[in-house]
N, C-alpha and C positions, 0 to 999 in steps of 0.2 A: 335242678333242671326239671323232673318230675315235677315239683311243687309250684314253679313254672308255670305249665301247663294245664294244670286243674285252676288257677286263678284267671288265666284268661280270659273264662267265661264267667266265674268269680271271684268275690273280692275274697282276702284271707280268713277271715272269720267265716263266713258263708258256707266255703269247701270244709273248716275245720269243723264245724257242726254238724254238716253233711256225713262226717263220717260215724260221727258219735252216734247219729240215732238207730233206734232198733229197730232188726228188721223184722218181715212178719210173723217169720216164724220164734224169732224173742218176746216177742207181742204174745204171741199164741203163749206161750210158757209160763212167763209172764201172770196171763190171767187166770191159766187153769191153775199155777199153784198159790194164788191170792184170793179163790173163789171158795166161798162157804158148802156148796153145793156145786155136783157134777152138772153142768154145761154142754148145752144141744150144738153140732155146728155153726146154727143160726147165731144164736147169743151170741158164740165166740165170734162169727165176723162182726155180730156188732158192734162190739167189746173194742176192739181191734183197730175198727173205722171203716171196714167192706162191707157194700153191697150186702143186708142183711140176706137179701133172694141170689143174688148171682154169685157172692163170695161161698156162700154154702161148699158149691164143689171144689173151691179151691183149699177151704179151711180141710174138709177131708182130704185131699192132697198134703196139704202141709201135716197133717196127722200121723202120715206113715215115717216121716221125715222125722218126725219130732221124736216118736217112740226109737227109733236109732238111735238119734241123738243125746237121749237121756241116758241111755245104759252108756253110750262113748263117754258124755262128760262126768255122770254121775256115778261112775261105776255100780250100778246097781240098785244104786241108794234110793235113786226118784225113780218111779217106775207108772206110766201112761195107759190108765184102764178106761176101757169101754164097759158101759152098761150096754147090752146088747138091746136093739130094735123090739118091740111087740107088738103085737096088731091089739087094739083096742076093742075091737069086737069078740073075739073068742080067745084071744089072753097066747096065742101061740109065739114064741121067743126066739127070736133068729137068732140063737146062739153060735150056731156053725157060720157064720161070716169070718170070711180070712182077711177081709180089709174092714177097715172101717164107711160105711155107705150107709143110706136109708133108702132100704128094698122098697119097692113102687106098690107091690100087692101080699098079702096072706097067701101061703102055698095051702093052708089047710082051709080057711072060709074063704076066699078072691077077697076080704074087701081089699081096699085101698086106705081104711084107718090104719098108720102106723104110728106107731109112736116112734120118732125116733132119736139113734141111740143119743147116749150122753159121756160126757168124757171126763176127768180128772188125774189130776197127778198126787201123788201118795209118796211125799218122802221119809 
């Protein structure tokens, strides 16, 4: 009956592939532990198939998600690091960030060069 329902709108093959593929944040996983080097937001939504500029804020959203995720399925094994943010003008490191985000200005010079962070997974 279920199975039914999902063909309705397609045929069987369609929903059954439907369900196989992965979703963003498997993407996300995915790429950071297949990548040779640690990985901007940006890259990762490109990687992925998002909006290199507008996925930005969601790939940090899926970030906070992922680092749960990895200690639930990996017991500890893969563990999700950030390089912290720096400003490119006077070298200062936003290390005290509790989320992952790229801060808009330097608290110690105002500029607005940051570098920001990058991510990897370490199994």
């Amino acid at each position: 009956m279920f199975l039914e329902t999902i063909c309705i709108k397609k045929t069987w093959p369609e929903a059954f592939e439907m369900s196989l593929e992965e979703t963003i944040r498997e993407k996300i996983i995915r790429v950071l532990m297949e990548s040779r080097r640690p990985l901007t937001a940006r890259e990762i939504a490109e990687a992925v198939g998002l909006d290199p500029y507008r996925g930005e804020a969601e790939v940090y959203e899926h970030l906070r998600h992922i680092a749960k995720t990895l200690r639930r399925r990996y017991g500890g094994r893969a563990v999700l690091y950030m390089i912290p943010p720096r400003c490119k003008d006077c070298g200062y490191v936003f290390k005290d960030l509790r989320e992952p985000r790229k801060p808009s200005r330097c608290p110690r010079c105002k500029s607005q060069r940051i570098e920001p962070p990058k991510f990897y997974i370490e199994t």
